[in-house]
N, C-alpha and C positions, 0 to 999 in steps of 0.2 A: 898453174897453181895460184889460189888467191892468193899474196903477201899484202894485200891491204886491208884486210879485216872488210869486204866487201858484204853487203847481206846478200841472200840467196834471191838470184834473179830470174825471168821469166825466161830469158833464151841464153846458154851457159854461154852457147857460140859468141855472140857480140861481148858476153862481160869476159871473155879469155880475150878477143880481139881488142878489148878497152887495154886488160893490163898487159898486155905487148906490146900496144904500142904507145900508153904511158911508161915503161919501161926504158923504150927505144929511147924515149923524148927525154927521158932521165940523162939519159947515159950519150947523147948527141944534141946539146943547147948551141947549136951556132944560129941564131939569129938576131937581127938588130932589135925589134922590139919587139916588147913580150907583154904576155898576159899573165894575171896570176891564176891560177885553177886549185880549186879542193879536190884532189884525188879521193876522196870519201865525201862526198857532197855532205854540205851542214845540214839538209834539210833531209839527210839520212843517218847522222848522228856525228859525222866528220868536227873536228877540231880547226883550229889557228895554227896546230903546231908545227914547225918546221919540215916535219917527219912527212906531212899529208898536204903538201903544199907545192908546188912545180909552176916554172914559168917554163908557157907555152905562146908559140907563134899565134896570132891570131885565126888562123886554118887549121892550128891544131887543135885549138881551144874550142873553137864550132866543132871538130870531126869529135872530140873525145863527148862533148854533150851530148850529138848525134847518136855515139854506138851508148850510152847510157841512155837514153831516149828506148835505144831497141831493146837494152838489154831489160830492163826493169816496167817501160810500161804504165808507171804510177804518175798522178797527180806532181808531184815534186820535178821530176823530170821532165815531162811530160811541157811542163809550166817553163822548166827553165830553158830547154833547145825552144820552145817557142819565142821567148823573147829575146834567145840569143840568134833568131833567123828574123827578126823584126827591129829590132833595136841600133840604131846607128846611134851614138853620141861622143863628148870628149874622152868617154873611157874606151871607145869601140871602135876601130879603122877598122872597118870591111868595104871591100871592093869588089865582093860575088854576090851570089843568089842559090838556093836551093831551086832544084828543079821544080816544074808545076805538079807533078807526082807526089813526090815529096810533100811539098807545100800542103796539099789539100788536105794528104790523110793526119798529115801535124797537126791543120788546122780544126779537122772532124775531129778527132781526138783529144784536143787544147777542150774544146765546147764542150764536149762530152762529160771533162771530167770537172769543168767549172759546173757546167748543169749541177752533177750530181755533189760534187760540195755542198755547193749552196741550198740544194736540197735538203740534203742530210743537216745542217745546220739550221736551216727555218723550219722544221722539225721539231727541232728543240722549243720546248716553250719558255726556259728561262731565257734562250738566245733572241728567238723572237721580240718575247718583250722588252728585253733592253735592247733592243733596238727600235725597236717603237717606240719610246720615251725618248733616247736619246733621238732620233728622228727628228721626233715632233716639239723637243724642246725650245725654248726660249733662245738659247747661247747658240743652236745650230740654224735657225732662221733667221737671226743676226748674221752670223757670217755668212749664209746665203744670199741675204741682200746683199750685204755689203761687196759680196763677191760681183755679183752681177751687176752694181752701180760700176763699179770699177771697169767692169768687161764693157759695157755698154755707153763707158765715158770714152770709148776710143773709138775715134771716126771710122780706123779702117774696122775696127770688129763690126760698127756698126753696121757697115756700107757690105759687108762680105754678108750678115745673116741675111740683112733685105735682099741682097742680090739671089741669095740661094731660095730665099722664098718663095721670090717672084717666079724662080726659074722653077720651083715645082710645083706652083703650080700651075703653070705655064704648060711645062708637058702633061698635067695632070696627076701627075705622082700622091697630090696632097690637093683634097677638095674643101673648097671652103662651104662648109654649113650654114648657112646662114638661119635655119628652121627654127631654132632657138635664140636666135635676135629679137630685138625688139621690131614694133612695125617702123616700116621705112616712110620716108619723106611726109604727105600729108594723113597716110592714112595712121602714123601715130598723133594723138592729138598734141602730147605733150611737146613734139616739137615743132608745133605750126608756128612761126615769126609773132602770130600777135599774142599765141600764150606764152610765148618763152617772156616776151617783153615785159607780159601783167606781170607772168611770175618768181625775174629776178630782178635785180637790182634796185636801185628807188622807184622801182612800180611793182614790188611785194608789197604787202599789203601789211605787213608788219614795219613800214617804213611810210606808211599813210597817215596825214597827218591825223586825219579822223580815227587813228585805230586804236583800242583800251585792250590790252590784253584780258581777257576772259580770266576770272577766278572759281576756286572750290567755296561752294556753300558749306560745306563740311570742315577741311582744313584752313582756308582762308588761303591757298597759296595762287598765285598767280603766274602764269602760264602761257604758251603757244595753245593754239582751240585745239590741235591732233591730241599736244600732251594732257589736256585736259578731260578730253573727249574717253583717253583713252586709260590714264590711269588716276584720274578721281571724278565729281558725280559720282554717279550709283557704283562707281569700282572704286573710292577713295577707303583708306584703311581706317578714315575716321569717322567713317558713316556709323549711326548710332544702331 
């Protein structure tokens, strides 16, 4: 008998076996540390209330996800036995493993239903677009740098991505392209020793003693020869 206001699920057998043995668990708490569990999951319309609330061992608190996993099948579920069979942290002591059976079809099923979320959402075209704006804004590629300055000021992060680099491409995993480089050693001109020499530092030619920056006949401004060359003479806006 449902007494938890449960919604109608895809196999009756696992959601009668869920409320036996949340029942059990009700009515036999002897263990030292617990978990807290929503006997109606929030993310199927469940409460805070005292009433929809149980502390369970950690083994019961994975089993109870598990037979909600079977019983229902959805997205919600689905999501939550999978990060409750991947997630160690300070709220989570576990000391097992789901079988490799288990494991797979959680983990087909996990993909399955993110795929199709996020489908069904980049679908939407007011979804799409704010998210393309938010994306590509200003406030979001700040914290992106600044994220990765951060990540990349730290020796051992750095030392771990080059090492993963090296190593794929090492086995081959990851090829480096080089087809859309520039040309290499002499056959680029720009980096032959005696043109780099002319054309940086005090042997550019804009650091010659002999050199008069080029002006506009038209507006009279004065100029590098490229900016001149390129947006005044015959392209200047004050040509008559």
């Amino acid at each position: 008998m449902n007494t938890f206001n449960l919604p109608t699920p895809v196999s009756y057998i696992y959601l009668n076996r869920y409320i036996k043995f949340i029942t059990a668990a009700f009515y036999n708490p002897t263990y030292p540390y617990v978990e807290l569990h929503h006997i109606l999951p929030k993310s199927m319309g469940g409460s805070n209330n005292t009433n929809n609330l149980i502390n369970l061992s950690p083994r019961q608190h994975f089993i109870a996800h598990q037979m909600l996993w079977k019983a229902y099948k959805n997205k919600e579920m689905t999501s939550a036995f999978f990060s409750m069979a991947n997630q160690n942290n300070q709220f989570q002591h576990r000391n097992y493993n789901i079988n490799s059976k288990v494991y797979e079809t959680l983990k087909i099923e996990f993909q399955q239903t993110i795929s199709h979320s996020t489908k069904a959402l980049w679908a939407n075209n007011e979804y799409r677009t704010k998210h393309i704006v938010t994306n590509q804004s200003a406030q979001t590629k700040e914290l992106r740098s600044l994220k990765a300055k951060e990540l990349w000021s730290c020796n051992e992060y750095r030392t771990k991505v080059s090492e993963s680099r090296k190593l794929a491409w090492a086995e081959g995993r990851v090829i480096r392209d080089h087809s859309k480089c520039g040309l290499k050693g002499d056959a680029n001109v720009a980096k032959r020793p005696e043109v780099r020499a002319k054309n940086s530092g005090k042997n550019h030619y804009s650091n010659r003693a002999d050199f008069i920056k080029p002006s506009c006949q038209y507006c009279g401004i004065m100029s590098t020869p490229n900016n001149i060359k390129r947006w005044h003479g015959d392209n200047c806006k004050l040509k008559p």
